[in-house]
Backbone bond lengths (Angstrom), bond angles and torsions (degrees), N, CA, C in turn:
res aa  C-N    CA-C-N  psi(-1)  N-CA   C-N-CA  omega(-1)  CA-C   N-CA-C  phi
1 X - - - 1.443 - - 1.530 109.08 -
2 X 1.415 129.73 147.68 1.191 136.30 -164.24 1.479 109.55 -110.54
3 X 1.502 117.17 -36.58 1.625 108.86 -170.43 1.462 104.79 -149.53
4 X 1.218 102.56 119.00 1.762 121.22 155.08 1.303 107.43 -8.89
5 X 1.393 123.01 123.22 1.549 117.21 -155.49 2.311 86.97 -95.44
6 X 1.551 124.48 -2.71 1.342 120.30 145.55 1.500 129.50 -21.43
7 X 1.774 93.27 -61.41 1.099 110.73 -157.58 2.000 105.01 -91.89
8 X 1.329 130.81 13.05 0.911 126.46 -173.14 2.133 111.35 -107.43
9 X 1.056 114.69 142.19 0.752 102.11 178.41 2.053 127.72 -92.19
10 X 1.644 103.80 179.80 1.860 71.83 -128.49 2.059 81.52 -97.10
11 X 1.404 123.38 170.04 0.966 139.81 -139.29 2.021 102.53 -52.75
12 X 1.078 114.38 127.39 1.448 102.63 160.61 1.628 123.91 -108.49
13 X 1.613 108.80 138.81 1.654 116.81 -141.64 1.679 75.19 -105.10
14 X 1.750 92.85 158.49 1.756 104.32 173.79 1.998 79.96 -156.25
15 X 1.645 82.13 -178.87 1.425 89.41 -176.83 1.586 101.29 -140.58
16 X 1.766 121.51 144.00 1.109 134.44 -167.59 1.645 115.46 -97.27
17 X 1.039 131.37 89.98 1.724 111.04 170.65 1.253 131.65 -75.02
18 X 1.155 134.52 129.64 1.661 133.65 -167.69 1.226 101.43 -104.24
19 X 1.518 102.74 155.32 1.438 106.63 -171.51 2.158 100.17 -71.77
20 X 0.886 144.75 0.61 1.190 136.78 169.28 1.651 128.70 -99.13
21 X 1.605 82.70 6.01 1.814 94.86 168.61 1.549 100.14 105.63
22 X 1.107 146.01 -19.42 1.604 130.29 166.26 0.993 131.09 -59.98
23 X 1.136 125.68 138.57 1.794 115.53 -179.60 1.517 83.41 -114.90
24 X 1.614 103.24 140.60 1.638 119.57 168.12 1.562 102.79 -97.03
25 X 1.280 91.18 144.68 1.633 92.58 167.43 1.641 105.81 -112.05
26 X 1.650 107.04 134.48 1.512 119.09 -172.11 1.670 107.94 -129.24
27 X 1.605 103.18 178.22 1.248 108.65 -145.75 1.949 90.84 -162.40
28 X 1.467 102.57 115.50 1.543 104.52 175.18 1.388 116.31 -137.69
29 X 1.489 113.31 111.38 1.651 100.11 168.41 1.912 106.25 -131.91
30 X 1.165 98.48 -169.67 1.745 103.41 -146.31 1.022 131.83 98.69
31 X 1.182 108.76 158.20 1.485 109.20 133.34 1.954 131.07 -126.22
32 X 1.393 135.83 -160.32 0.910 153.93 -170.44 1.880 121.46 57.95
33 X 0.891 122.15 -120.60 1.343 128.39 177.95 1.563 119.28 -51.53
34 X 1.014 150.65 106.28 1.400 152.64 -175.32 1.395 127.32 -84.00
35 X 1.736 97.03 106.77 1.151 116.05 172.66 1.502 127.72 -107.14
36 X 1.732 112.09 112.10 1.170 122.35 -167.96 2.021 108.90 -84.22
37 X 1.146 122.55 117.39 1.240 130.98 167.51 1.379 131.16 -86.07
38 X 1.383 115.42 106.46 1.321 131.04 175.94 1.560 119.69 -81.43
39 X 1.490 122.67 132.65 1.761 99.81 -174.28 1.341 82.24 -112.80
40 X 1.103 106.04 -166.40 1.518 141.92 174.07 1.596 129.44 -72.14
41 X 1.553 105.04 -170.19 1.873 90.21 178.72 1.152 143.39 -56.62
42 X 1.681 93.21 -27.28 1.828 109.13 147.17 1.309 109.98 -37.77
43 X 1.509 124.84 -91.68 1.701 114.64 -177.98 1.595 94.98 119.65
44 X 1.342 113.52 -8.80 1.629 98.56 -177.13 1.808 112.27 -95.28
45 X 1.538 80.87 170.52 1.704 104.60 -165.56 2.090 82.33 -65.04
46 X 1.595 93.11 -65.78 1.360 121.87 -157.75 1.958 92.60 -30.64
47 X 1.034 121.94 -36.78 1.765 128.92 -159.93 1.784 97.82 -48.84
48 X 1.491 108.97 -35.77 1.572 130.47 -165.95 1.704 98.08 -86.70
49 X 1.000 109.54 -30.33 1.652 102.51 -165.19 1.369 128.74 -13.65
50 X 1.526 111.16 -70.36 1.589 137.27 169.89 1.292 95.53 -61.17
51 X 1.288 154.73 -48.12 1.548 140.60 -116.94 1.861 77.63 -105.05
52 X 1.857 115.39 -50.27 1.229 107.76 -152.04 1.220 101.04 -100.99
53 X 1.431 151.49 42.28 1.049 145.02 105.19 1.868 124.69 -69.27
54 X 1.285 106.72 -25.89 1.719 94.83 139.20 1.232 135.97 -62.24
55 X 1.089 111.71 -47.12 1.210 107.66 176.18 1.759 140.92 -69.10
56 X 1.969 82.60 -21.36 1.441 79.44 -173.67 2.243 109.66 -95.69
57 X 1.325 95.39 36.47 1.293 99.19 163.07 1.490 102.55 -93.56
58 X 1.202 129.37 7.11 1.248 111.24 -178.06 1.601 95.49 -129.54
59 X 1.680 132.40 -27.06 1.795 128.77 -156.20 1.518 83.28 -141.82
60 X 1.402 93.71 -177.17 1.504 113.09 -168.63 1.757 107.67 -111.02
61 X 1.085 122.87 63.63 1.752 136.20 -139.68 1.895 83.18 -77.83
62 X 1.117 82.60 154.03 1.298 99.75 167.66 1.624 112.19 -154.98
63 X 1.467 114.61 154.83 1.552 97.16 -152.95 1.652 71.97 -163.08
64 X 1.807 96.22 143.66 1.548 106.76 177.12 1.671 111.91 -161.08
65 X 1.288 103.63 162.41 1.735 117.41 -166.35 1.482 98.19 -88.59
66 X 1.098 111.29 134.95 1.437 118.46 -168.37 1.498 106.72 -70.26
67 X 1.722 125.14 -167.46 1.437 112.14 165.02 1.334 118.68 -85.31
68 X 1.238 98.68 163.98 1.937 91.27 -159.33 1.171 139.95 56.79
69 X 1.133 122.65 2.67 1.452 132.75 179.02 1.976 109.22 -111.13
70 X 1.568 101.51 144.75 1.205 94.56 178.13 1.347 134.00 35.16
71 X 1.062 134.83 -109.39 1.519 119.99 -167.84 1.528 108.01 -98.72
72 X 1.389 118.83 -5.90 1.134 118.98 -167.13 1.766 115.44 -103.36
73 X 1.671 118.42 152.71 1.288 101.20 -157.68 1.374 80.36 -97.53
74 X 1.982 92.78 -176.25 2.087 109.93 -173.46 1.234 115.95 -63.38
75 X 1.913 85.59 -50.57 1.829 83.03 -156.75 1.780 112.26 107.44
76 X 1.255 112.66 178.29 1.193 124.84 -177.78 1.324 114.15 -106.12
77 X 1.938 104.33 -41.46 1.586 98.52 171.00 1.219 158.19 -53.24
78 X 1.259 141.33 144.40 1.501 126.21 171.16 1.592 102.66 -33.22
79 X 1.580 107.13 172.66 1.191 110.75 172.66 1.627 101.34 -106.97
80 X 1.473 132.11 148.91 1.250 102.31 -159.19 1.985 86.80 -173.22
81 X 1.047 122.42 128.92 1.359 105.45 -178.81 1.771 113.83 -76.22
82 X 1.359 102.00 -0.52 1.747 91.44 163.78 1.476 111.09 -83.93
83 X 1.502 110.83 -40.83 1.021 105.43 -173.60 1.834 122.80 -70.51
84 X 1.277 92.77 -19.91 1.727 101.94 167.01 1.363 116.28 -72.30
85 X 1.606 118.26 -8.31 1.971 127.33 -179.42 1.770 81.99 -87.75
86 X 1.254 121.51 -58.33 1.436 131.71 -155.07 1.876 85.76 -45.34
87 X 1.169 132.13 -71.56 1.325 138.88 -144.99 2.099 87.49 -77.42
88 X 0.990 112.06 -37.07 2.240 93.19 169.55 1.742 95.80 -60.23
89 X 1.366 114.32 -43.60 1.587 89.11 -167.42 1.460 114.96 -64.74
90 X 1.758 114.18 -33.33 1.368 101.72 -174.03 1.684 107.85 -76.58
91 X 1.378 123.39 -3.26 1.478 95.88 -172.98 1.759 90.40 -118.21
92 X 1.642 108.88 25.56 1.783 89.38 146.42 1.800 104.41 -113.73
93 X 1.076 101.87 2.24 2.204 107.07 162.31 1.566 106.94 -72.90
94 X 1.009 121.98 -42.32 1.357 149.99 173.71 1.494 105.57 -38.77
95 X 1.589 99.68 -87.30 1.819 125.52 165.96 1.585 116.45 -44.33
96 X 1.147 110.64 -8.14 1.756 118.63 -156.21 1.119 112.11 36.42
97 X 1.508 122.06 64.82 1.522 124.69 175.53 1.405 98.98 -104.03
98 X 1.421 125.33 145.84 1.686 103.82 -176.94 1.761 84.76 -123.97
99 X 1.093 142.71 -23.77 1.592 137.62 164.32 1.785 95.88 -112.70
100 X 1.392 92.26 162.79 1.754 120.35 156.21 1.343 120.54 -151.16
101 X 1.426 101.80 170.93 1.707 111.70 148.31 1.457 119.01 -82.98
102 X 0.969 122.44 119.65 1.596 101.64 169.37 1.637 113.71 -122.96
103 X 1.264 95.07 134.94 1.131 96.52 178.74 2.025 125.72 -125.91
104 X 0.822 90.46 136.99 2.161 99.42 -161.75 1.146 103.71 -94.88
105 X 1.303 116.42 140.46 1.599 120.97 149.14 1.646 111.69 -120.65
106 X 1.198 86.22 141.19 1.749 101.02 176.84 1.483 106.68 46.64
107 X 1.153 116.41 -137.63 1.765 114.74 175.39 1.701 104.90 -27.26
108 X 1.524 112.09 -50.60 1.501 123.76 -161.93 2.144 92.93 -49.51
109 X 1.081 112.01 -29.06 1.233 114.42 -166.05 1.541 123.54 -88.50
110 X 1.509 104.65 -18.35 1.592 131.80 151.79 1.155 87.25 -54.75
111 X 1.490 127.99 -75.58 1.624 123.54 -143.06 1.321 114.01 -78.28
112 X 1.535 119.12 -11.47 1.406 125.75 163.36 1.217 106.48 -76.83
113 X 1.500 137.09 -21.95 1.577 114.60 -177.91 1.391 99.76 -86.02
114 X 1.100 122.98 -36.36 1.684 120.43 -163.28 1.619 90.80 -70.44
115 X 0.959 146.78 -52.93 1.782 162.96 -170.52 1.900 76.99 -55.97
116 X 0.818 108.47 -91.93 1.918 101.91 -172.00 1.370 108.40 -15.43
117 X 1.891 112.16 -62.10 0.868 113.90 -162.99 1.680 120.37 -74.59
118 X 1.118 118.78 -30.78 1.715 119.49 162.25 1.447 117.94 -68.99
119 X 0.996 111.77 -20.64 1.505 97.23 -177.72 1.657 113.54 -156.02
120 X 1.470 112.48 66.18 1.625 134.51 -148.52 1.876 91.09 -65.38
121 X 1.628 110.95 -36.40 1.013 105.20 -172.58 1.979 131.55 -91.56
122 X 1.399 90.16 39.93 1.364 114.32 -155.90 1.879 85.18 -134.19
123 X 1.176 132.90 -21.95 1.529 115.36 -167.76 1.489 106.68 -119.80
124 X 0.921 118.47 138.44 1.572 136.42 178.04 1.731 108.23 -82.96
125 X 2.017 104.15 -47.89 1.676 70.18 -178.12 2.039 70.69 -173.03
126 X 1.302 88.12 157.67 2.066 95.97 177.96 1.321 107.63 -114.80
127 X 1.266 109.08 152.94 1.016 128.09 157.47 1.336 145.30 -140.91
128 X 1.345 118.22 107.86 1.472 113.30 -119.22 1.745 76.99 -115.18
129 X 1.375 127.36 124.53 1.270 150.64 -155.94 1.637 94.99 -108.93
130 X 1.336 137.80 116.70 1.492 126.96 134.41 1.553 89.62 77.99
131 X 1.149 134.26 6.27 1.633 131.22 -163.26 1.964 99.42 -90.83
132 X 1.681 92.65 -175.14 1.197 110.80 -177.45 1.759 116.00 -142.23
133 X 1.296 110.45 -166.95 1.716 101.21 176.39 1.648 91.94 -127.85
134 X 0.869 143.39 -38.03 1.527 136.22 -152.03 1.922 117.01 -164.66
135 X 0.971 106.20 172.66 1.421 99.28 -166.26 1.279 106.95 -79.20
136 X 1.866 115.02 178.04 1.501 115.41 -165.28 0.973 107.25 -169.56
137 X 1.819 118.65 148.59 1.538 99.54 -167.37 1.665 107.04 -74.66
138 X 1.317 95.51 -15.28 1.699 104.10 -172.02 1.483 101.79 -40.70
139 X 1.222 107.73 -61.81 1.628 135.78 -136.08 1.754 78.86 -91.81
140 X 1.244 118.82 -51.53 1.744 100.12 170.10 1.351 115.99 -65.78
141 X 0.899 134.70 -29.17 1.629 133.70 170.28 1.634 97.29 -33.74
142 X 1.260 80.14 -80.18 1.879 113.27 -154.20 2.044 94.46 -39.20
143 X 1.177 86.35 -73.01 1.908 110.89 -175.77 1.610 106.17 -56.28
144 X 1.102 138.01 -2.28 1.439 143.27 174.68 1.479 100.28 -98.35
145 X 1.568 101.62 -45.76 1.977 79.88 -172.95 1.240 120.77 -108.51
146 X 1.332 104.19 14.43 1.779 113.00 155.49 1.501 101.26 -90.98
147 X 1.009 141.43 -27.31 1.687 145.80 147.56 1.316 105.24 -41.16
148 X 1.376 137.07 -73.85 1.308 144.17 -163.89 1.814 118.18 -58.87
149 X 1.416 110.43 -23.05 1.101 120.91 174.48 1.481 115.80 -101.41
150 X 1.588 131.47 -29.59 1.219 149.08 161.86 1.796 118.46 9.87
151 X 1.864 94.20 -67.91 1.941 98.44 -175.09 1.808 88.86 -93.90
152 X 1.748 131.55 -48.59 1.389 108.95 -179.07 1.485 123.16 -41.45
153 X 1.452 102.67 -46.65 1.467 97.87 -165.54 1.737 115.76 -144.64
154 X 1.738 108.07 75.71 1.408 104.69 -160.32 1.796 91.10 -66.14
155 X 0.839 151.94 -63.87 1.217 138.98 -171.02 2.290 122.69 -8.25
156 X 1.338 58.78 -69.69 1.432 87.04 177.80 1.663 117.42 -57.01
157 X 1.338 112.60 -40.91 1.362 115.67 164.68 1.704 129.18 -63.15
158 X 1.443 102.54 -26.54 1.214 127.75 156.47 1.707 126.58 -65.90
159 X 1.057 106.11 -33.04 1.364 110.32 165.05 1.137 110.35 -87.09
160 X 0.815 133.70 -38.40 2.026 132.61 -166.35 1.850 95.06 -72.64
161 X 1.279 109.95 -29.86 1.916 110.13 -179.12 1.901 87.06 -66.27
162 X 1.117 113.28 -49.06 1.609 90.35 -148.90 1.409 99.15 -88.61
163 X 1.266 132.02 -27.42 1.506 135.91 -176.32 1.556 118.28 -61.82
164 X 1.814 99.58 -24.99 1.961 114.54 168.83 1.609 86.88 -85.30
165 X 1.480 124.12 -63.39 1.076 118.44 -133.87 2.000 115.19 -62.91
166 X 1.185 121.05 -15.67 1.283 136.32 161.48 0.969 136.30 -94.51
167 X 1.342 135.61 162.40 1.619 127.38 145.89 1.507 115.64 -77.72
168 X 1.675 105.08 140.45 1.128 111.33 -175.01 1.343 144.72 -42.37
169 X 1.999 103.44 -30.32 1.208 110.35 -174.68 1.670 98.08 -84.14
170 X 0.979 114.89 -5.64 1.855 120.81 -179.40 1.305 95.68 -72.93
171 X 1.283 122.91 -81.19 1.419 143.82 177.56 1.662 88.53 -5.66
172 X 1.443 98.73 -88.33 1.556 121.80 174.88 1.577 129.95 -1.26
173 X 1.754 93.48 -52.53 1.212 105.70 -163.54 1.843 108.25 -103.44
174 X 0.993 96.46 -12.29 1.445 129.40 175.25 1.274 142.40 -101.83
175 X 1.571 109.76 34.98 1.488 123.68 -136.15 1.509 98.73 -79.52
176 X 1.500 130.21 -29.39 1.015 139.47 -150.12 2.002 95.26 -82.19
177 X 1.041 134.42 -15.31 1.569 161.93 -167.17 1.716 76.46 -83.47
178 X 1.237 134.76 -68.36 1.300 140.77 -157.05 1.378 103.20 -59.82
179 X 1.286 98.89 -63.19 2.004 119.57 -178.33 1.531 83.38 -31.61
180 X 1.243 100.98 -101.27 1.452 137.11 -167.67 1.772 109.50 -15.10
181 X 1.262 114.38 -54.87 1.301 129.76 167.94 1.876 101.74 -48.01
182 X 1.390 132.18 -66.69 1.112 135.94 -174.00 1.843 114.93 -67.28
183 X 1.260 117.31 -38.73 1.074 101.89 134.50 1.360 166.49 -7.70
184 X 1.600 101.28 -70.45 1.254 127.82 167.28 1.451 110.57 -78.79
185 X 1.238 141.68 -2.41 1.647 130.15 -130.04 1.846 87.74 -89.20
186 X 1.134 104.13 176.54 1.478 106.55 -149.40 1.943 101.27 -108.02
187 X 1.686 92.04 77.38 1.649 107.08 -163.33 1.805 127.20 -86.59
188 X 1.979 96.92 2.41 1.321 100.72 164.25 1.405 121.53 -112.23
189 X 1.147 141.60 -169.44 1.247 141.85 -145.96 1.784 86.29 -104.81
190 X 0.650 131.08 -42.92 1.438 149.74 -155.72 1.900 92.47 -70.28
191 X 1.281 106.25 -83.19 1.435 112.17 145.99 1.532 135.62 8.29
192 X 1.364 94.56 -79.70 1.310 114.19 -169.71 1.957 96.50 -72.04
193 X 1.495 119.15 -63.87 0.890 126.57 152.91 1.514 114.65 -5.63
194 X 1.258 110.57 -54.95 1.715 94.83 -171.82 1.291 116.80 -103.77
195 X 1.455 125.61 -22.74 1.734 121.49 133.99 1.306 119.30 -36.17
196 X 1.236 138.10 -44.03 1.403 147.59 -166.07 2.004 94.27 -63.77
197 X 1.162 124.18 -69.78 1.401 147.09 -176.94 1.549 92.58 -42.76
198 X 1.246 107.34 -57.83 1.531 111.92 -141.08 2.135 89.34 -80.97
199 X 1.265 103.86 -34.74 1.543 95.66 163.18 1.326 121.57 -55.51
200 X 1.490 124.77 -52.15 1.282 120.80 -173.61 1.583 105.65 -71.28
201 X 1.417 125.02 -10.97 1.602 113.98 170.43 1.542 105.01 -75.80
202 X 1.183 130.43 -26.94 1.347 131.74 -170.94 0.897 118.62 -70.01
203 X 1.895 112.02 -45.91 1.545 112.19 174.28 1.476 115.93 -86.68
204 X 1.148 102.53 2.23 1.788 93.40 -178.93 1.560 99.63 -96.31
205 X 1.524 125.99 -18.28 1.606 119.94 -178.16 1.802 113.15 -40.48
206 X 0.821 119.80 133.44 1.626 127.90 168.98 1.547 113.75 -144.66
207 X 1.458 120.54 66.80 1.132 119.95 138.74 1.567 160.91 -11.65
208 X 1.689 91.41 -23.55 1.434 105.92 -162.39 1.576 114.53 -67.25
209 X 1.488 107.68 -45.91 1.789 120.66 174.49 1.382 119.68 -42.49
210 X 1.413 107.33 -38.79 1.443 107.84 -178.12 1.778 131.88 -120.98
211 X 1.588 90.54 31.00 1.583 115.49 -166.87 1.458 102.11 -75.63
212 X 1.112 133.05 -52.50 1.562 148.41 169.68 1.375 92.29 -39.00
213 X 1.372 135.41 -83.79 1.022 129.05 -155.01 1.298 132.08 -59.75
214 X 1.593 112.05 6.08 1.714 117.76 -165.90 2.043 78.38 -84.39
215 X 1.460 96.76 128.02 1.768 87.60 164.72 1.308 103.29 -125.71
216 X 1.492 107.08 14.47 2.037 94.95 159.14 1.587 110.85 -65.35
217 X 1.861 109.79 -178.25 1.055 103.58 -174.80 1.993 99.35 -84.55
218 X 0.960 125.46 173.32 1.109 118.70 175.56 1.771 115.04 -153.62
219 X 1.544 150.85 157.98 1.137 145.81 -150.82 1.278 83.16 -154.59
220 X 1.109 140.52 138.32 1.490 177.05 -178.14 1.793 95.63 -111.53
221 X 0.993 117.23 86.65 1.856 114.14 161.38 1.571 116.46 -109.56
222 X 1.314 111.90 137.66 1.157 118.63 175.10 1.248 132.97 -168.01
223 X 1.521 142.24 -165.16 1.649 131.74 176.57 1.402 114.34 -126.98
224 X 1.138 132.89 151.77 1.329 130.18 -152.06 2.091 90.67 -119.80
225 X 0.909 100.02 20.59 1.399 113.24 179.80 1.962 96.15 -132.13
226 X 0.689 133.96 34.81 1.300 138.95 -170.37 1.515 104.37 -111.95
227 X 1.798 105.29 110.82 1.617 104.38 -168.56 1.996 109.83 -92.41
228 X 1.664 96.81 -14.21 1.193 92.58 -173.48 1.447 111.31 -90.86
229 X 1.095 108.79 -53.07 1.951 115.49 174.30 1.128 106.92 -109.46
230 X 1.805 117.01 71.82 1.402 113.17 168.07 1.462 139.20 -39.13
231 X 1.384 109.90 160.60 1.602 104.45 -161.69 1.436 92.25 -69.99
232 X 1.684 155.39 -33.88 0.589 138.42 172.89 1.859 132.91 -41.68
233 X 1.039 100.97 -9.72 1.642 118.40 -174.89 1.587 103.17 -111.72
234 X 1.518 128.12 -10.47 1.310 132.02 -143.79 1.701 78.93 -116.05
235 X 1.446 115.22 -46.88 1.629 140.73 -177.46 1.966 96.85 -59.29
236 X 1.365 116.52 -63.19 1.372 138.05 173.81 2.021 102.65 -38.38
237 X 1.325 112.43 -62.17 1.294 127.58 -172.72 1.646 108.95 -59.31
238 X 1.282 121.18 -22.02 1.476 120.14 -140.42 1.795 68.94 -126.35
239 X 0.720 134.17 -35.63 1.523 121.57 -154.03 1.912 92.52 -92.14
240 X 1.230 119.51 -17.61 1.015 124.43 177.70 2.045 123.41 -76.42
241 X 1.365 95.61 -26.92 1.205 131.75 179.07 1.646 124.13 -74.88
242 X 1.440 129.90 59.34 1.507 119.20 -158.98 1.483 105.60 -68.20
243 X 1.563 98.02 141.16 1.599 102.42 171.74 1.717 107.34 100.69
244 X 1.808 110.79 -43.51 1.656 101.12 172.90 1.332 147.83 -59.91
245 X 1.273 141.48 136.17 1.222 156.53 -175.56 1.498 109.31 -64.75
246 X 0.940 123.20 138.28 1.738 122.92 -160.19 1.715 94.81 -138.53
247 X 1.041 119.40 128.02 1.632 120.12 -177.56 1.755 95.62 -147.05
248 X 1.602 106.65 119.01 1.582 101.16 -165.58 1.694 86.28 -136.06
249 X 1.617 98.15 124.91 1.648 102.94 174.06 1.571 116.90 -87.42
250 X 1.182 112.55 160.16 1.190 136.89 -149.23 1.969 84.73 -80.13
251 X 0.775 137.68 -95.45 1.607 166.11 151.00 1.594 107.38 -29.92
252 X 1.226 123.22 153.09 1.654 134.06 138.62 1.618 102.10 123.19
253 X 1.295 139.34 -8.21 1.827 129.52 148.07 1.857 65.99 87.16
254 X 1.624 79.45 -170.81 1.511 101.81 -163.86 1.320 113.50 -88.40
255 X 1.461 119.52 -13.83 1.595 102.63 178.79 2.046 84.29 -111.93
256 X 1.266 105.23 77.69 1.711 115.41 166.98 1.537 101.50 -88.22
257 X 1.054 142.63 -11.83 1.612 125.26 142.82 1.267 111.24 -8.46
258 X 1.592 92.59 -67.07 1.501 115.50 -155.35 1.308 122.11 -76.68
259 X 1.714 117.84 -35.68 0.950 98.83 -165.40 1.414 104.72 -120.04
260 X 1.696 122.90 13.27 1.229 132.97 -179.51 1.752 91.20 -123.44
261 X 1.048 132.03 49.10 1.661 125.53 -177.49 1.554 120.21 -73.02
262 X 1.006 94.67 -18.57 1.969 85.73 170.47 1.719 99.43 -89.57
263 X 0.948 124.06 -39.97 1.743 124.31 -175.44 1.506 110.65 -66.87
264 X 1.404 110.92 -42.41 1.578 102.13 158.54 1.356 137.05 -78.11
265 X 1.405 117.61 -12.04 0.963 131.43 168.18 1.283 119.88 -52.90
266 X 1.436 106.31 -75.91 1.280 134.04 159.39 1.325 114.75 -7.39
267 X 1.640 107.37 -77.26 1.723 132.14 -167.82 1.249 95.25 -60.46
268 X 1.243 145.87 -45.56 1.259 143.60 158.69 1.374 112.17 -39.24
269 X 1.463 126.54 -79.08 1.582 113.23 -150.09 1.570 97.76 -68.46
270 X 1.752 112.99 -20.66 1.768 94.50 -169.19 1.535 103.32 -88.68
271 X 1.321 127.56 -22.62 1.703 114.02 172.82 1.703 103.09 -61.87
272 X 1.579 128.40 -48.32 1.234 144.80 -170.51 2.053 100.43 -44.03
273 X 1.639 97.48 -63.54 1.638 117.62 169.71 1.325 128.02 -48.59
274 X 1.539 122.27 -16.93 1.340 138.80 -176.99 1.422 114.23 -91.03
275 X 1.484 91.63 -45.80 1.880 92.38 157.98 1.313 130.86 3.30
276 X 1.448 84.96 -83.79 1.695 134.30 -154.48 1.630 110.26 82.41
């Protein structure tokens, strides 16, 4: 890392319009090399908050709310994980970024392969966070009956994300992550509605056809304690990938962003630094 995150100034927000009528709402601070951040089934900017003010002492991060989510409107389109790559390209046309890094977590990492794959000559290098290559009964298990409970019991669907999404003694120590999660849980129709979509883009992703062909550099990161996208699928993704770098932590469940943030941090800016 290069500069005291003191001395940086603090995120400046813009907004993206897609050609199907959504406006994204975005978020860029740093400077130098540009790294675009994709989250997960959440979809929010906010998921990056902490992570990309680390980071952006070293890149020019930019971080944004998916469609329909949080501040940002739907749109007209299907929900569709190409069409969720389509909306990173328009809000780095937007940014006038003409390459990036991008890097995905979970779903975010679906939308980084399809983003490779539309527009290969637009990415510098992936990094595919907690991700996968293709569907599974695992991952349908899991994602069906947090689906199935969704409009009965958003609470409850909200708890079952954070109770997989950690390790326990985290959870534990971190109770207020729990609150906060139940809180938030997704209690209008509108809501639920766009969790509902954004599940069936997750399980329908299939990567596998066009995995060979990503010839950026790419890093496979992940946790071998990971209950939602086991390392076995993380192992599956990376083995699919010729030429990628695979770095899998010991500790941190599936949202290890969060709860391992200097170790991912880290593994990021020094695979990112190796480049050149």
């Amino acid at each position: 890392m290069t500069q005291d995150e003191s001395d940086l100034p603090g995120p400046i927000d813009f907004t993206v319009p897609t050609a199907d009528g959504a406006t994204l709402q975005a978020f860029a601070e740093g400077q130098g090399r540009v790294l675009l951040l994709v989250s997960g089934l959440g979809g929010t900017a906010a998921f990056w908050t902490s992570i990309s003010a680390t980071l952006a002492r070293s890149f020019r991060v930019i971080r944004f709310d998916q469609r329909g989510i949080a501040a940002s409107t739907r749109g007209k389109a299907a929900c569709s994980i190409d069409e969720l790559a389509r909306d990173c390209l328009a809000l780095l046309d937007q940014a006038g970024v003409e390459r990036a890094m991008v890097l995905g977590h979970s779903t975010g990492g679906c939308i980084a392969q399809a983003l490779a794959r539309q527009a290969p000559e637009r990415i510098d290098g992936l990094i595919l966070s907690g991700g996968w290559l293709k569907p599974s009964r695992y991952m349908a298990g899991y994602f069906g009956a947090r689906r199935a409970i969704l409009e009965s019991n958003p609470e409850a669907y909200a708890a079952s994300s954070v109770l997989c999404a950690y390790p326990p003694a985290w959870i534990e120590a971190n109770w207020h992550v729990f609150e906060a999660a139940l809180a938030a849980a997704p209690a209008t129709a509108q809501a639920q509605a766009a969790m509902r979509e954004r599940i069936d883009a997750l399980l329908s992703f299939d990567g596998s056809a066009e995995a060979a062909a990503l010839a950026m550099p790419i890093l496979v990161l992940g946790a071998r304690d990971d209950m939602v996208v086991p390392a076995f699928l993380q192992e599956e993704l990376a083995a699919a990938l010729p030429g990628c770098s695979k770095t899998m932590l010991d500790t941190g469940g599936h949202l290890f962003p969060v709860s391992r943030p200097d170790a991912f941090t880290a593994t990021v800016a020094d695979w990112i630094g190796r480049l050149g």
